[in-house]
Structures are given as C-alpha cells and as structure tokens.
Backbone as ProteinMPNN parsed JSONL, in Angstrom:
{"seq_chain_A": "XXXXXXXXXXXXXXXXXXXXXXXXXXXXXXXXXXXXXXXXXXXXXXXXXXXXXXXXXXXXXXXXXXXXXXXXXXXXXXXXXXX", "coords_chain_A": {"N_chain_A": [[63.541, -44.607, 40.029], [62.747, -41.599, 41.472], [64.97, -38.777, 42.854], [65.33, -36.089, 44.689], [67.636, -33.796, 44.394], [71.037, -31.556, 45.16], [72.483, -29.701, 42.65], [75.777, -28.771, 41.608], [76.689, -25.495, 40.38], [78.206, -23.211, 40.58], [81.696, -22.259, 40.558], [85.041, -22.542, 41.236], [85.897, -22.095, 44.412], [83.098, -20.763, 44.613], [80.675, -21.846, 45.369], [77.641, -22.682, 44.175], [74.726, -24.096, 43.99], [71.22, -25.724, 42.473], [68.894, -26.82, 43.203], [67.274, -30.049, 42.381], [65.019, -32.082, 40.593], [65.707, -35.521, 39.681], [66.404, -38.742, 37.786], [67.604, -41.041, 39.808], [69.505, -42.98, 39.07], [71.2, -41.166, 37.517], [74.154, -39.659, 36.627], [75.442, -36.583, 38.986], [75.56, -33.974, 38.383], [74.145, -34.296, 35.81], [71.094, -34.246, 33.006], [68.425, -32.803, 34.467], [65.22, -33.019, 35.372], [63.615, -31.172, 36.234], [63.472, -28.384, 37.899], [64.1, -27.308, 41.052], [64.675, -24.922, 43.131], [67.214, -22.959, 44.439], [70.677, -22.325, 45.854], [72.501, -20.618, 47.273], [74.957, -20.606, 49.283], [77.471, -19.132, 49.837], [76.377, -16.119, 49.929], [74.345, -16.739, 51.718], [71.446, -17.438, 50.761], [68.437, -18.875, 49.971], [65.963, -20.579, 48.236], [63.251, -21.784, 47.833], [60.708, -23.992, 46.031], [58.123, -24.899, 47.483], [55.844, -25.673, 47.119], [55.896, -27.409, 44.731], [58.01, -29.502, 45.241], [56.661, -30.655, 47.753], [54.562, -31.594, 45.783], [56.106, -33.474, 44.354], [56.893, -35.515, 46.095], [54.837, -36.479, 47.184], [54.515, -37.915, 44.909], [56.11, -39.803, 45.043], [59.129, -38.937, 44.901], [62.202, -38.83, 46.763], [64.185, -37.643, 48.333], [67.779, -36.697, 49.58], [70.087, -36.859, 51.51], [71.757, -34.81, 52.139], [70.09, -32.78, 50.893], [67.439, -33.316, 52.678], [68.302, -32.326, 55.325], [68.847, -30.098, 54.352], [66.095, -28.834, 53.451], [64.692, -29.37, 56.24], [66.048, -27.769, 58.013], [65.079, -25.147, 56.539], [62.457, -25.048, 56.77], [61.964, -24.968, 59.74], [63.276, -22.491, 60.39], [61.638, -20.549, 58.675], [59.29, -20.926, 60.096], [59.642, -20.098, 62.592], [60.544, -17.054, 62.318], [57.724, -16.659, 61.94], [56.688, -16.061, 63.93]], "CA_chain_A": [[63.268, -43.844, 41.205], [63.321, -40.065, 41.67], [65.728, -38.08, 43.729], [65.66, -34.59, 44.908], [69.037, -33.334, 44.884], [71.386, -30.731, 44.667], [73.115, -29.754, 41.248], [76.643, -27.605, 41.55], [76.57, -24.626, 39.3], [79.169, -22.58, 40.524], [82.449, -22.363, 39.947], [86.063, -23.229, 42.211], [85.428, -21.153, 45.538], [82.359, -19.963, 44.719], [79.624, -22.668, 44.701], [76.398, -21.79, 44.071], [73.794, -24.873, 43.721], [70.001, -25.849, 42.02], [68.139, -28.208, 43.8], [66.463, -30.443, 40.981], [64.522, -33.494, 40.108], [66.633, -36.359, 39.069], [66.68, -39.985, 37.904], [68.548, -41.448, 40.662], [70.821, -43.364, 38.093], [71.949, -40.301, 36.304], [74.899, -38.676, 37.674], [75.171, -35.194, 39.83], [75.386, -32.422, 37.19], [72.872, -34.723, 34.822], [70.064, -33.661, 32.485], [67.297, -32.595, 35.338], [63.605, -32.911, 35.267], [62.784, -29.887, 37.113], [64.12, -27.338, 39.149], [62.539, -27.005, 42.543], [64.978, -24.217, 44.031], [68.431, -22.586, 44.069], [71.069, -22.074, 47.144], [73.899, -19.935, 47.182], [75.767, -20.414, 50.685], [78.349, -17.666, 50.472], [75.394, -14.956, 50.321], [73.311, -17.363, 52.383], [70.138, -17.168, 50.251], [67.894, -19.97, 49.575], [65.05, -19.953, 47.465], [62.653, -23.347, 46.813], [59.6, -23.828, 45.452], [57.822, -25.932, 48.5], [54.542, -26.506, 46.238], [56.787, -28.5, 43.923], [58.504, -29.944, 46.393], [55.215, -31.336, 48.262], [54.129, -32.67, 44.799], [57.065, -34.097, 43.702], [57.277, -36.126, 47.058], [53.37, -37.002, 46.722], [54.354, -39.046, 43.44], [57.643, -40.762, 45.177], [60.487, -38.749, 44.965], [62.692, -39.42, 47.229], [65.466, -36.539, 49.141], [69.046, -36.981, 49.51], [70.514, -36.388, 52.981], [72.037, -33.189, 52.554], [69.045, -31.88, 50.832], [66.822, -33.469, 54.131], [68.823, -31.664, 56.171], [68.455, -28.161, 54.236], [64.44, -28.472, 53.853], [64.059, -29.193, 57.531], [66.354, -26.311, 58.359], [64.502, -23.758, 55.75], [61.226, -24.749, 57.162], [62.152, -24.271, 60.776], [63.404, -21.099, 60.007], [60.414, -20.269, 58.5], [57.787, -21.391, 61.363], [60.415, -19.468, 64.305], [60.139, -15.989, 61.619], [56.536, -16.193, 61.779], [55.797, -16.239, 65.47]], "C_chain_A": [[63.777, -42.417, 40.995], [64.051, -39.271, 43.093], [65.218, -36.552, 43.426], [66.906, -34.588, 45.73], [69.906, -32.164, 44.4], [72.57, -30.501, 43.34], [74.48, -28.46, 41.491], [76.62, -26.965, 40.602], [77.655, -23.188, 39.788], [80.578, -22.802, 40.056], [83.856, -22.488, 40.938], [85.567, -22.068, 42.9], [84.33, -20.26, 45.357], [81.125, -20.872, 44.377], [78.384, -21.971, 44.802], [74.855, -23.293, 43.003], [72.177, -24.798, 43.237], [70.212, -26.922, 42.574], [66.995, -28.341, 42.215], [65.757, -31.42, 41.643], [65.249, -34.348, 38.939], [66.273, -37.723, 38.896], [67.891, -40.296, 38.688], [69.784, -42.054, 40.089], [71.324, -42.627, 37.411], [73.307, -39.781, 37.402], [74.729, -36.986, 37.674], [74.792, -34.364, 38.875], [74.139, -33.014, 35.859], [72.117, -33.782, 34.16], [68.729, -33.889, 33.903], [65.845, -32.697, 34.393], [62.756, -32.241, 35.21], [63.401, -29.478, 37.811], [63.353, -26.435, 40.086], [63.077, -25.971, 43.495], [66.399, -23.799, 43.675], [69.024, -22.514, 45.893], [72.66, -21.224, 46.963], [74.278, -19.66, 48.803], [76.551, -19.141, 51.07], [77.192, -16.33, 50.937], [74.418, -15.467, 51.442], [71.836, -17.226, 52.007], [69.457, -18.682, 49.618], [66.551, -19.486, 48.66], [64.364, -21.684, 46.978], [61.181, -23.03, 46.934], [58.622, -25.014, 46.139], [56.63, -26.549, 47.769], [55.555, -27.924, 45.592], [57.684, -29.537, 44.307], [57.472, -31.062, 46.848], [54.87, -32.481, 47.305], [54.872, -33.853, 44.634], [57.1, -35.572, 44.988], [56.35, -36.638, 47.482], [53.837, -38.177, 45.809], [55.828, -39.965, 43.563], [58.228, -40.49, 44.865], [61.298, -38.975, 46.434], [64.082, -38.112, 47.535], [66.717, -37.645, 49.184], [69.46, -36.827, 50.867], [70.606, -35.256, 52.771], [70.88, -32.028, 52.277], [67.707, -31.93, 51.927], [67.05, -32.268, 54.891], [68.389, -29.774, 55.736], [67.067, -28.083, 54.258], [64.076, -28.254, 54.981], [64.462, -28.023, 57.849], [65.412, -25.389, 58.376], [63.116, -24.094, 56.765], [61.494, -24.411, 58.648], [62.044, -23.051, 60.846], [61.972, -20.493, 59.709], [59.354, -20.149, 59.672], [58.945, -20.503, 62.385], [60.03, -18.096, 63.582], [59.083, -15.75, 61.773], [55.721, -15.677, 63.235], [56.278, -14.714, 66.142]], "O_chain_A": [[64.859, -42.085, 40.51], [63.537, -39.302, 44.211], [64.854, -36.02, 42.377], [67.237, -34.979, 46.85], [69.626, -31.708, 43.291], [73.496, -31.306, 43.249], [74.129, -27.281, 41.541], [76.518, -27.648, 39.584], [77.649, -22.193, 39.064], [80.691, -23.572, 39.103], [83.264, -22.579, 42.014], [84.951, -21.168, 42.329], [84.4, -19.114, 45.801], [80.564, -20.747, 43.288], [78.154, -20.913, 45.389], [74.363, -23.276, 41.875], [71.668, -23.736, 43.596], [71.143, -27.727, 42.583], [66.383, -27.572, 41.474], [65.767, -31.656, 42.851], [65.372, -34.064, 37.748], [65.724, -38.154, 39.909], [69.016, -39.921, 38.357], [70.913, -41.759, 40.482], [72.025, -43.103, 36.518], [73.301, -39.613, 38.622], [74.175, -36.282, 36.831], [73.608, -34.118, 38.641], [73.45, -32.261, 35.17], [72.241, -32.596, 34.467], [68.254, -34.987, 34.194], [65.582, -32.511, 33.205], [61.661, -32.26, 34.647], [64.053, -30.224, 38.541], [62.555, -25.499, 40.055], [62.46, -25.801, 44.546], [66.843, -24.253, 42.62], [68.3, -22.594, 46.885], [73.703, -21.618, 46.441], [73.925, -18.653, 49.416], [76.455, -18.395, 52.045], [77.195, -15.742, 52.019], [73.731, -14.644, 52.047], [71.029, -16.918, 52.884], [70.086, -19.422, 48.862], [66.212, -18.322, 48.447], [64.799, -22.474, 46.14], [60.601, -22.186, 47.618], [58.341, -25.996, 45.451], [56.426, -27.762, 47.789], [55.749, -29.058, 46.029], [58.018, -30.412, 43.508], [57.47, -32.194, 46.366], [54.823, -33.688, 47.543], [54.437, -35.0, 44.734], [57.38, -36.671, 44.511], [56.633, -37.474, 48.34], [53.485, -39.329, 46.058], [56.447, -40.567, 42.685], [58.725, -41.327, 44.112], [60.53, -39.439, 47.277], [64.864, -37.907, 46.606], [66.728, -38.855, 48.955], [68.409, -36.475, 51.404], [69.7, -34.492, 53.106], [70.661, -30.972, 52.871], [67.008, -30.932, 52.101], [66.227, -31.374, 55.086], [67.947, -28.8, 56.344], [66.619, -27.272, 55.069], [63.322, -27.313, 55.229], [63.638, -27.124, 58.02], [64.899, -24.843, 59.352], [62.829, -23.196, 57.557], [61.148, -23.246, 58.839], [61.048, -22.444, 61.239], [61.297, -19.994, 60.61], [58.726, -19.124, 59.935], [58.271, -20.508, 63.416], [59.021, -17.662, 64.138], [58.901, -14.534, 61.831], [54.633, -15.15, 63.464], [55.883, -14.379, 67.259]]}, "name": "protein", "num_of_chains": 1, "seq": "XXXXXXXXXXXXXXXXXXXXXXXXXXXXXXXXXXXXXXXXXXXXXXXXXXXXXXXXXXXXXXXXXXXXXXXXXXXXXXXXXXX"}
C-alpha cells in the first residue's frame, strides 16, 4: 500500500518538510517514490503539486492524517482566495 506523507528535512528548530510517495512499510525519512510538494511552517509556505496528488490517489494511495488535514486546509484556502 501507498501512503502520502510528510518527510522531515529540516534541521532542530527549524523544520522544513517534503510531502512524498511512500511504501507504507518503509519508515518516515525512507527512500521516496515521488515528491508531490514541500512545506516550510516557520515561513508558512506550502507548495504541492495537486495534479500528482489527484493521480496518485486515482491508483490507491492512501493520506496520512496530518497530511488530510493540510490538503483540506490548502484547498480551502485556495477556493476562499478566489472569490
């Protein structure tokens, strides 16, 4: 099974995450599949790649909670910006 989840890539007080594509049995920092986005909290900047996303979740991947939680966010956001 595939996960979409997020990958830490920062460093002590300064995280700074990639959202990937994962075998669910690998652990966190693992060899990825694909990288469907980045997130850096302190600056508050997101950045995903919703095509890839879409697909990926077409062919049974499968979200994580916390990353649930940030897609719905981002797209909100998105759809309230546009109006």
């Amino acid at each position: 099974m595939l996960k979409i989840r997020l990958k830490l890539l920062g460093h002590k007080k300064s995280p700074f995450y990639s959202l990937i594509l994962i075998n669910a049995k690998k652990r966190r920092n693992g060899k990825s599949i694909q990288n469907l986005g980045n997130l850096d909290r302190l600056k508050k900047k997101i950045n995903l790649d919703i095509f890839l996303i879409k697909k990926n979740i077409q062919n049974g991947a499968q979200f994580t909670l916390p990353v649930k939680k940030l897609i719905i966010n981002q797209l909100l956001f998105e759809k309230i910006n546009q109006i």
